[in-house]
C-alpha positions in Angstrom: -19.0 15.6 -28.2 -16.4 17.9 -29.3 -16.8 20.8 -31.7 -15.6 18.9 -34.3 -18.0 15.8 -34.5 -15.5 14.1 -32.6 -16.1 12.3 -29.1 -14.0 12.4 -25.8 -14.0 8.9 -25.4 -11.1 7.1 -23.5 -11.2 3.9 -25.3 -12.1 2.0 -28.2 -14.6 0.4 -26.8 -16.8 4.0 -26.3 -15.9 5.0 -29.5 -17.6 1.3 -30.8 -20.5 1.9 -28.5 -21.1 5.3 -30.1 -21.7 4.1 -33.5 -25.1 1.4 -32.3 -28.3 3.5 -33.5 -25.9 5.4 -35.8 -28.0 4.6 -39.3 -25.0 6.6 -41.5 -22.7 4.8 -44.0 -19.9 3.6 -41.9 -17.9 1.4 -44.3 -17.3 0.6 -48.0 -16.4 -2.0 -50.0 -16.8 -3.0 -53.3 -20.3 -3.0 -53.7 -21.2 -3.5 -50.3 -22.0 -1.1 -47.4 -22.2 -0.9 -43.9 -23.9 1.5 -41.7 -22.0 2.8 -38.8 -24.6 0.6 -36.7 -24.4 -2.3 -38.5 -20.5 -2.3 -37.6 -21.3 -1.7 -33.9 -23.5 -4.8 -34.0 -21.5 -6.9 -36.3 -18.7 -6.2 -33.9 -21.0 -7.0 -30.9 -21.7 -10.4 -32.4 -17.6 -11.1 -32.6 -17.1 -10.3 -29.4 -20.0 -12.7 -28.3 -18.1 -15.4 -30.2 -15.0 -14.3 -28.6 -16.5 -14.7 -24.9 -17.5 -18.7 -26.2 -14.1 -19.6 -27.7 -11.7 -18.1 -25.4 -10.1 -21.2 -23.4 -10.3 -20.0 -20.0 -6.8 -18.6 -19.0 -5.7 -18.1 -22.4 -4.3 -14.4 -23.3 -7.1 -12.5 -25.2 -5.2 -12.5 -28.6 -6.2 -12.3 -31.7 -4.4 -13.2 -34.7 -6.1 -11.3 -37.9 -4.6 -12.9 -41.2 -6.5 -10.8 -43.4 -6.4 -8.1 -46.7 -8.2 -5.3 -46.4 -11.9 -6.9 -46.3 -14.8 -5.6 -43.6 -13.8 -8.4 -41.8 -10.6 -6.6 -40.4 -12.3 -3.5 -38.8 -14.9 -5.5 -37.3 -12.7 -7.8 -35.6 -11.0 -4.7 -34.3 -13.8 -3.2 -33.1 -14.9 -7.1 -31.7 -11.4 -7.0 -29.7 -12.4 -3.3 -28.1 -15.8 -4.3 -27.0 -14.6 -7.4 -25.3 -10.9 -6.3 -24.0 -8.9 -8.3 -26.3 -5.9 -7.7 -28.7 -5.6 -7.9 -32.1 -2.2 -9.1 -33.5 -2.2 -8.2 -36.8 -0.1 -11.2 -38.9 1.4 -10.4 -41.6 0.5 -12.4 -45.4 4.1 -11.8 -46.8 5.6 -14.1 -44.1 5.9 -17.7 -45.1 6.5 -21.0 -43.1 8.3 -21.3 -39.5 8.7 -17.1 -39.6 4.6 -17.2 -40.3 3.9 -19.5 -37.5 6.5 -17.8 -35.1 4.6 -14.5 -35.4 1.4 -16.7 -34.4 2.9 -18.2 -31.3 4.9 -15.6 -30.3 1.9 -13.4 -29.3 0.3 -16.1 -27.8 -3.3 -16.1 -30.4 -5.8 -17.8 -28.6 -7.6 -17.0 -31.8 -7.0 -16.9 -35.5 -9.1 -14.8 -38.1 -8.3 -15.5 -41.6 -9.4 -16.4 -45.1 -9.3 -19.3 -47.8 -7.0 -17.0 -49.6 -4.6 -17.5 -46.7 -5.2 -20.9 -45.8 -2.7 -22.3 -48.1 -0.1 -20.3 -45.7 -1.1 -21.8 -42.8 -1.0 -25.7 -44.7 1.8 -27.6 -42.8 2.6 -25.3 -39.8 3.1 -26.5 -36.3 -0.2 -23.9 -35.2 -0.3 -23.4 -31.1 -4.2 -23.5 -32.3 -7.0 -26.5 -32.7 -8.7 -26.0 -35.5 -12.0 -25.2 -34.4 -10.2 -21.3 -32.9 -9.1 -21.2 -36.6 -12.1 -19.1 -38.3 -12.4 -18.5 -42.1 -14.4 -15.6 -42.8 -15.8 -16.5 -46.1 -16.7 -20.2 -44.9 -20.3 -21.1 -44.5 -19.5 -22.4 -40.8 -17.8 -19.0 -40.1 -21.8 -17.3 -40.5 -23.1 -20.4 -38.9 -21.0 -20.1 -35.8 -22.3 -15.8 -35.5 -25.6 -16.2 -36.0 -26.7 -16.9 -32.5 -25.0 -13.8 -31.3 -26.8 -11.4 -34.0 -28.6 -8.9 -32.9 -26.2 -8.9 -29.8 -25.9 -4.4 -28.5 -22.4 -3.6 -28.2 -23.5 -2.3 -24.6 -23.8 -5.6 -23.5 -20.9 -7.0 -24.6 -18.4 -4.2 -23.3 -20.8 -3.9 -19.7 -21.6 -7.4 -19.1 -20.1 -10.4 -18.2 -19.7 -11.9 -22.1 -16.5 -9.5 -22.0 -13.1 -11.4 -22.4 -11.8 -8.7 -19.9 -13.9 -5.4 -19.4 -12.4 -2.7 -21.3 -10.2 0.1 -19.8 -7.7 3.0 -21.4 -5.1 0.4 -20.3 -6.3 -2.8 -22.0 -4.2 -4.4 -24.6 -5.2 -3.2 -27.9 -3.2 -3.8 -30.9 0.1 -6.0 -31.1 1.4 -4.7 -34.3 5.0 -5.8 -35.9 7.9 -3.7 -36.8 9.4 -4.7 -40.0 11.6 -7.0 -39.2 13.9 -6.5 -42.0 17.2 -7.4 -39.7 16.0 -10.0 -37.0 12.3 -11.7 -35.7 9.9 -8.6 -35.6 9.1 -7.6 -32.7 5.5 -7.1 -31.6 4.7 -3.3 -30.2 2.2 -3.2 -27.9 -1.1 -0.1 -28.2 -3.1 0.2 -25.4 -7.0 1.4 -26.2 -6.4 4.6 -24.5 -3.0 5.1 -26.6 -5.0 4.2 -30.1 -8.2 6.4 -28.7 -6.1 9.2 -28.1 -4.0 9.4 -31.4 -7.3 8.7 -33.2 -9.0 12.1 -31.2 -5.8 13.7 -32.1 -5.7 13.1 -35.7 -9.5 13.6 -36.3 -8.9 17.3 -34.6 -5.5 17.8 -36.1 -7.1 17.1 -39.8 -10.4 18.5 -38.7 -12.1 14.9 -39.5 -15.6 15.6 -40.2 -18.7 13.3 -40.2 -18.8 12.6 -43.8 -15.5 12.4 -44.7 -14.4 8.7 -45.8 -10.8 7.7 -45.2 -9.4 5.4 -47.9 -7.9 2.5 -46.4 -5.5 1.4 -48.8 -2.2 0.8 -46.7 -2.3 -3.2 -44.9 -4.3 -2.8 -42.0 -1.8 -5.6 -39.9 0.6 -2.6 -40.0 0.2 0.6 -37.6 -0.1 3.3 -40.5 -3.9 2.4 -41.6 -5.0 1.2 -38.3 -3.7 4.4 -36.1 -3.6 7.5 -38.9 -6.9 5.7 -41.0 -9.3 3.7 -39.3 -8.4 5.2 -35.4 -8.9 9.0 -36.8 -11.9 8.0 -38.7 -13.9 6.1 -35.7 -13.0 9.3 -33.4 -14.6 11.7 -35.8 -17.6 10.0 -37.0 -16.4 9.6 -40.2 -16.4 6.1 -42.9 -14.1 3.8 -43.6 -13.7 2.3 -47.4 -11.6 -0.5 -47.9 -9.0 -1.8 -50.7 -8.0 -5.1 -50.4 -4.7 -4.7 -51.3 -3.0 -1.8 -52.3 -3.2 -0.7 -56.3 -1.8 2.3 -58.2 -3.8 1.7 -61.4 -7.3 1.3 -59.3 -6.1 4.4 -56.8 -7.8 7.0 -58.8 -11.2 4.8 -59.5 -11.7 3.9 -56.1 -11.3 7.2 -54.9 -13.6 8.8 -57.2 -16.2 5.6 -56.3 -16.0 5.9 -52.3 -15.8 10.0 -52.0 -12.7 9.6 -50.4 -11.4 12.7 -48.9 -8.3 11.1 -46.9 -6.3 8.3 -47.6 -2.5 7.4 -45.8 0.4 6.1 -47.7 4.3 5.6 -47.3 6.4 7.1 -49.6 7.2 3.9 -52.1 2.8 4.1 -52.6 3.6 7.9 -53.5 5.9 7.0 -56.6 4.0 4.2 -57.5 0.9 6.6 -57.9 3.8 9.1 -59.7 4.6 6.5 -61.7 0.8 5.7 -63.2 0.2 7.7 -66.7 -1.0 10.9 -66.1 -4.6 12.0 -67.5 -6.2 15.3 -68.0 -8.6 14.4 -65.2 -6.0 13.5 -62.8 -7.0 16.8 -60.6 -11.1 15.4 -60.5 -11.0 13.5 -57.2 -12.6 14.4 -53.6 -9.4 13.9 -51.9 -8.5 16.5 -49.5 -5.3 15.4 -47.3 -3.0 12.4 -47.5 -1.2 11.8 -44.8 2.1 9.5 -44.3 5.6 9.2 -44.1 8.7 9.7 -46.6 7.3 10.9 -50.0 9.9 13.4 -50.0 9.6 16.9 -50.9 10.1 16.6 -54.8 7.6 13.6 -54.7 4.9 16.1 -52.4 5.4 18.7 -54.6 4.5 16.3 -57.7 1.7 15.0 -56.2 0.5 17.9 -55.5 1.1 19.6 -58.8 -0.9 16.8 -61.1 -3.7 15.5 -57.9 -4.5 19.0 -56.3 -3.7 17.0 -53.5 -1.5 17.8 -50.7 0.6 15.7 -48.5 1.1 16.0 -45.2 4.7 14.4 -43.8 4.4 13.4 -40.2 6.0 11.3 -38.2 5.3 9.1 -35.1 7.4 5.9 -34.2 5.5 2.5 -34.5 6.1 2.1 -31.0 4.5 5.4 -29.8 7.7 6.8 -28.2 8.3 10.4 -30.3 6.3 13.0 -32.2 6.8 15.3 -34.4 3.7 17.8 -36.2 3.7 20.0 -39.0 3.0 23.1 -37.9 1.0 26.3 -40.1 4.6 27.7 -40.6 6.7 24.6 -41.0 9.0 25.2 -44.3 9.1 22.9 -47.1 11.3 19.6 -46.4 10.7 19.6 -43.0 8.5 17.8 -40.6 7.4 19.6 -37.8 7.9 20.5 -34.3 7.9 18.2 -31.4 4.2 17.1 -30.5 2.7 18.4 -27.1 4.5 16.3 -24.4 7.6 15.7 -26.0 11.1 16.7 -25.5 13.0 16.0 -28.5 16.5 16.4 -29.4 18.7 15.4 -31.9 22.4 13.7 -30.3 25.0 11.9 -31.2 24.1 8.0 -31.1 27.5 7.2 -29.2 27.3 9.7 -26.8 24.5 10.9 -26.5 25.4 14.8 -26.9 23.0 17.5 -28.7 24.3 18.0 -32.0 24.4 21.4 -33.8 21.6 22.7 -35.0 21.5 22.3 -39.3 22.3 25.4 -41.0 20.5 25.4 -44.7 20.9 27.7 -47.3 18.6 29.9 -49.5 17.1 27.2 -51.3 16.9 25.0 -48.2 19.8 22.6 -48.3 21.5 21.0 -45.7 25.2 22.8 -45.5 26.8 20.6 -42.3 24.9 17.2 -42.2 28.0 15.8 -40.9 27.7 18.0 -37.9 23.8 18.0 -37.9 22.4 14.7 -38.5 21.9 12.5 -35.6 19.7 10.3 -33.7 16.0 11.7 -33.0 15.6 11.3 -29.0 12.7 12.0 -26.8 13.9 13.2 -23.4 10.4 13.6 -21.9 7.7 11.2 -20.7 7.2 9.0 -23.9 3.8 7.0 -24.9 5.9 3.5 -25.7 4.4 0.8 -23.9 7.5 -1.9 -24.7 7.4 -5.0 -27.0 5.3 -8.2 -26.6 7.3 -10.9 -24.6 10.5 -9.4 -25.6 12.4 -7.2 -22.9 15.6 -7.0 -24.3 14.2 -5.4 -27.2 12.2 -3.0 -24.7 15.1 -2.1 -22.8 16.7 -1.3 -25.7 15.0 1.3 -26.4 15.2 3.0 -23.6 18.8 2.1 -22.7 21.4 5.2 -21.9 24.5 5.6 -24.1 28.4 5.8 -23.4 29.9 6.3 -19.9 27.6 7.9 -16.8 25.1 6.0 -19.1 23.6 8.8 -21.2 20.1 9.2 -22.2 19.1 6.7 -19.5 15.4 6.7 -19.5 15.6 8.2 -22.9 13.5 6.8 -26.2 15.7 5.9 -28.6 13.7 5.8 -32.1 16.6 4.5 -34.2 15.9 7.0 -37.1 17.9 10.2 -38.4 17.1 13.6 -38.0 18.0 17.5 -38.4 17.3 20.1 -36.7 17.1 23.5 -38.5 17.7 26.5 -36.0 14.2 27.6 -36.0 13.8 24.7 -34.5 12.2 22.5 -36.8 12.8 19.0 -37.3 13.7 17.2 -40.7 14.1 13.5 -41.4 17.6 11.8 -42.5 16.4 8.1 -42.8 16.5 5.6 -40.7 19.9 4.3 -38.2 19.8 1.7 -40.3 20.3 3.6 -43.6 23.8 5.4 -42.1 26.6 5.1 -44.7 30.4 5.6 -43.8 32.3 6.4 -46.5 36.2 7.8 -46.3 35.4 8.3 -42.7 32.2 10.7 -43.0 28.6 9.6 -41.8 26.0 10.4 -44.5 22.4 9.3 -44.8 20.7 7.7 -47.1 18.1 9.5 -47.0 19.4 13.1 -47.7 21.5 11.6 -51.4 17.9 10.1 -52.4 16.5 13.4 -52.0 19.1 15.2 -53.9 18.4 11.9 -56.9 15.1 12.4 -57.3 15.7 15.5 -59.0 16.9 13.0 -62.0 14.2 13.2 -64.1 14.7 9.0 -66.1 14.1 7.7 -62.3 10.3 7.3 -60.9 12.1 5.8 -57.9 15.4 6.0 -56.2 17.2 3.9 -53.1 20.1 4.6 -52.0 22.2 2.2 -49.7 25.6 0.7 -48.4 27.9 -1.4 -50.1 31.2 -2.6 -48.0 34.3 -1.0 -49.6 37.0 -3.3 -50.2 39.4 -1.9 -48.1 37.5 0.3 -45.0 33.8 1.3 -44.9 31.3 1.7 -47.2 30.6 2.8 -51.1 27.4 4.3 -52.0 25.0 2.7 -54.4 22.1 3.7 -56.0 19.0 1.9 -57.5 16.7 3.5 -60.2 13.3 2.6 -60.9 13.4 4.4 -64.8 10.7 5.6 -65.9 8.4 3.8 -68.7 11.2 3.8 -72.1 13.5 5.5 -70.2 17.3 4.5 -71.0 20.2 5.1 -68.7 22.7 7.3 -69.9 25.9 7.7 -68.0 27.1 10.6 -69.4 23.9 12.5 -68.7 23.7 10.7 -65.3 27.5 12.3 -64.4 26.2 15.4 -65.6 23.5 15.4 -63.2 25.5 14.7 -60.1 28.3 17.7 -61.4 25.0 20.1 -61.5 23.9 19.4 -57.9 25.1 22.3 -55.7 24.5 20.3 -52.3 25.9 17.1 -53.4 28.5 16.4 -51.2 32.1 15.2 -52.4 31.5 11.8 -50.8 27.6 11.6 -51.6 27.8 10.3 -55.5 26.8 6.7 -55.8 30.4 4.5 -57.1 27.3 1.9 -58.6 24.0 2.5 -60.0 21.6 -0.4 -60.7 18.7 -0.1 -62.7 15.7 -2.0 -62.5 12.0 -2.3 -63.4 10.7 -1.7 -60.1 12.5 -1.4 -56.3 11.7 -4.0 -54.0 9.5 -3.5 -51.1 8.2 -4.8 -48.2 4.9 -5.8 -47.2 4.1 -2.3 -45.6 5.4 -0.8 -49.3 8.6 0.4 -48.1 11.1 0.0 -50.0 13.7 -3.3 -48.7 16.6 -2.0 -48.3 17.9 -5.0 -47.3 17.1 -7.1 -50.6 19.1 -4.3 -52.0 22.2 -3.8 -49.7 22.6 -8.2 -49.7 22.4 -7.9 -53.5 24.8 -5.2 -54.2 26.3 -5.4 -57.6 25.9 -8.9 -57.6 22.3 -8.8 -59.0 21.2 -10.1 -62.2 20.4 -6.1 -63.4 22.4 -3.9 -65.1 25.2 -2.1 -62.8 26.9 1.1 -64.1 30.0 2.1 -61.8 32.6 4.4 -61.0 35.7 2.0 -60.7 37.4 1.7 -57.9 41.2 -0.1 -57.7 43.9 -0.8 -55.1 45.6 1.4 -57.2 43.4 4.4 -57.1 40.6 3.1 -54.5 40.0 7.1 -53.5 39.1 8.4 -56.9 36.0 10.2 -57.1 32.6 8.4 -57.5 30.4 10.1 -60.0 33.1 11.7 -62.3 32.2 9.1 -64.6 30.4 5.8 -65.3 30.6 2.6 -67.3 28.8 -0.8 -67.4 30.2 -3.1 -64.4 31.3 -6.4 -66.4 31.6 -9.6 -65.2 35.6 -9.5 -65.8 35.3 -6.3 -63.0 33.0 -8.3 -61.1 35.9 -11.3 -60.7 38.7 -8.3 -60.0 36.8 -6.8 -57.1 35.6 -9.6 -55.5 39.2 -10.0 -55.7 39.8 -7.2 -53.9 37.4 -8.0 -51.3 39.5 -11.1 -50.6 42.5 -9.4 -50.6 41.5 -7.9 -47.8 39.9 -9.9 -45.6 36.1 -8.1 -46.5 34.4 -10.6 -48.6 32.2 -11.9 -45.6 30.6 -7.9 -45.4 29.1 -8.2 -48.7 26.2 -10.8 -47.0 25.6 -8.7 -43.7 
């Protein structure tokens, strides 16, 4: 046992073990509670039932369609003890994409719920029925309750194991997003998910009664490797949300003793966004932990919670690191974790870019020069894609001629690198814009408007231009009986002293709320497919053949249906009307 409280363990499995005789609280939700024990043995039982149903040959997968509900972790834990994978499926996907993500990693198994079961009405299921369980079924308890009582010791030891249990067995087939093809399914190993959960209960000093909030969807890497991993390593409990709320944030919080919780950054302003209360700063929570809040959205949080926020970053896929460090400066990430060589090049070529020079107040004076693609050159943890090669070689693929960065991981999102060395995210590859023949991140223009005080939420995003590249556009979220004003708005950008000359949005959207994804990030792709052809108010900058250059942001007025008909026009005119559906 380390110092900490937390074990050396080299696999889930242990870590499971460890809890059996453990008579603590181990998990919460609702009203009901778990000991730490009581999940080893629950767990125990699972895996016992996993051993029975397994058709003999079959790959030891198993599909979890499930909220947030004790089910979930003790499934995981039932997978580790027996040497099978969870795949977590995702309950925003709907009809032949739902069932692809079944059969596409191969579930000998499916976990779910009579909330769910309307989702699954229809579909051409690789499964019989009786390997489809529903948790909150009177058969599902029937069907345990021989295998009660069953010690995790003998399940991960003996011979009722699906596959004994090493550092290299299958853990976790978790999706990426998806948002631009099939998602594909990144594979954790147990010693991969045991390690990052010792590392994070040491990096956050995780101690035995701390409770981490599980609020995020547990199909998705973010609460199962930075929540539930962390927790299990250190001892500590788990409580459980169902789903994720802003309004019941606060309650819950208050309610479980919850000292850590994860988020994304969309989650951040949505808890922003709630009315504030003189009491906001009476809650237990120590850390949060995530990706993306942004530093005006940190410092917010912090300001009206007491809470801070810790950015950090790890792909999904395992491949690159980066750690805040006691003297990293506000904005930034980190430095490279231990292990990795990272570097920030030039996605063509796969040169080293110049290192970000910032002024005073800590804005980004050459992004053009600066901001490329985030590299590891070193050894990398990514352990590829479920059935999907392409996609693995991919990301490991060399660039441009002599085949640069060979060997490399490639983690498709946009970084800085300041010249003390420290590393500050740009957005994702995906998030680029190209505007009058300059590359500029998304990213880096929502962080300059977020200072606009009307907007609890900001997206910024590509739009073809009608003759070569792309115009940005903006979404705002406005704030509760907030009104646009497009004067004020102009004003804004004119008072922004690292706003570059091509950064001002040409359209602004408002709406109610921004779109998101399952994962609460916000879909960018909903947006960009939209463009100003939604059914929200758009505000613009026009743009002519006549005078197609002038600047965005000088000046904005309502974008009419008549200018709607004129550009689309335009778009025609030029052979660019198919880019406005990429």
């Amino acid at each position: 046992m380390a110092a900490n409280g937390t074990s050396n363990a080299g696999t889930i499995a242990e870590l499971v073990r460890a809890q059996w005789g453990d008579h603590r609280i181990g998990a919460k939700y609702g009203d009901r509670v778990l000991t730490h024990h009581e999940l080893a043995g629950g767990a125990a039982a699972r895996a016992a039932l996993l051993g029975e149903l397994l058709p003999r040959g079959a790959e030891p997968h198993i599909g979890v369609l499930l909220d947030n509900v004790p089910e979930y972790p003790l499934w995981l834990s039932a997978a580790a003890l027996a040497g099978a994978a969870v795949a977590g499926i995702n309950p925003t996907r709907r009809g032949p994409e739902l069932a692809r993500d079944i059969s596409h990693t191969d579930c000998a198994l499916l976990i779910t719920e009579r909330a769910h079961l309307p989702l699954l009405a229809g579909l051409a299921l690789p499964l019989p029925p009786e390997r489809v369980l529903v948790v909150d079924d009177p058969a599902y308890e029937e069907l345990l309750a021989p295998y009660e009582g069953t010690p995790p010791t003998e399940i991960a030891t003996g011979s009722t194991a699906a596959h004994p249990p090493t550092p290299g067995s299958r853990m976790l087939l978790y999706f990426t997003s998806g948002s631009t093809g099939a998602p594909k399914a990144a594979l954790c190993t147990q010693g991969r998910l045991a390690a990052a959960g010792h590392s994070l209960a040491g990096y956050f000093g995780v101690r035995r009664d701390d409770v981490h909030y599980l609020c995020m969807p547990m199909f998705h890497g973010n609460a199962v490797i930075a929540g539930w991993a962390p927790a299990l390593a250190g001892g500590a409990a788990i409580a459980l949300r169902r789903r994720f709320s802003a309004s019941a944030f606060l309650p819950d919080v208050r309610r479980y003793g919850a000292t850590y919780f994860t988020y994304v950054g969309r989650a951040v302003q949505y808890l922003l966004a709630t009315p504030p209360a003189p009491d906001d700063r009476d809650n237990p929570l120590r850390t949060g932990f995530g990706t993306e809040a942004g530093a005006v959205d940190a410092a917010r949080f912090a300001a009206r919670f007491g809470v801070r926020l810790i950015e950090g970053y790890g792909s999904s896929e395992g491949g690159a690191a980066v750690q805040r460090t006691p003297d990293t400066p506000p904005g930034a990430i980190g430095r490279p974790a231990p292990g990795d060589d990272l570097a920030v090049v030039d996605p063509e070529t796969g040169a080293e870019l110049p290192r970000a020079r910032l002024d005073p107040g800590g804005r980004l004076l050459n992004g053009e020069q600066a901001i490329g693609e985030l590299v590891n050159r070193g050894r990398s943890s990514f352990e590829g894609y479920w059935r999907n090669p392409e996609a693995t070689a991919a990301r490991t693929r060399g660039r441009a001629e002599g085949r640069v960065g060979a060997g490399w991981y490639w983690t498709g999102d946009l970084f800085f690198r300041d010249t003390e060395g420290f590393f500050h995210f740009a957005g994702r590859m995906d998030d680029r814009l190209r505007v009058d023949s300059e590359n500029l991140a998304a990213a880096m223009i929502e962080n300059i408007l977020a200072r606009y005080a009307p907007a609890a939420g900001v997206a910024v995003y590509a739009v073809p231009d009608p003759v070569a590249g792309d115009q940005v556009m903006a979404a705002l979220a406005l704030h509760e009986g907030a009104v646009f004003d497009p004067d004020g708005f102009a004003a804004f950008l004119a008072a922004q002293p690292d706003l570059g000359t091509k950064m001002a949005p040409r359209f602004v959207r408002t709406v109610a709320a921004l779109p998101v994804t399952a994962t609460n990030k916000v879909h960018r792709v909903a947006l960009r497919r939209a463009g100003f052809r939604c059914p929200e108010p758009v505000w613009w900058s026009p743009v002519t053949s006549a005078a197609r250059t002038a600047p965005a942001g000088s000046g904005y007025r309502p974008f009419t249906d008549e200018d709607r008909v004129a550009l689309l026009a335009l778009y025609r005119d030029h052979g660019r009307a198919h880019l406005l559906d990429r």
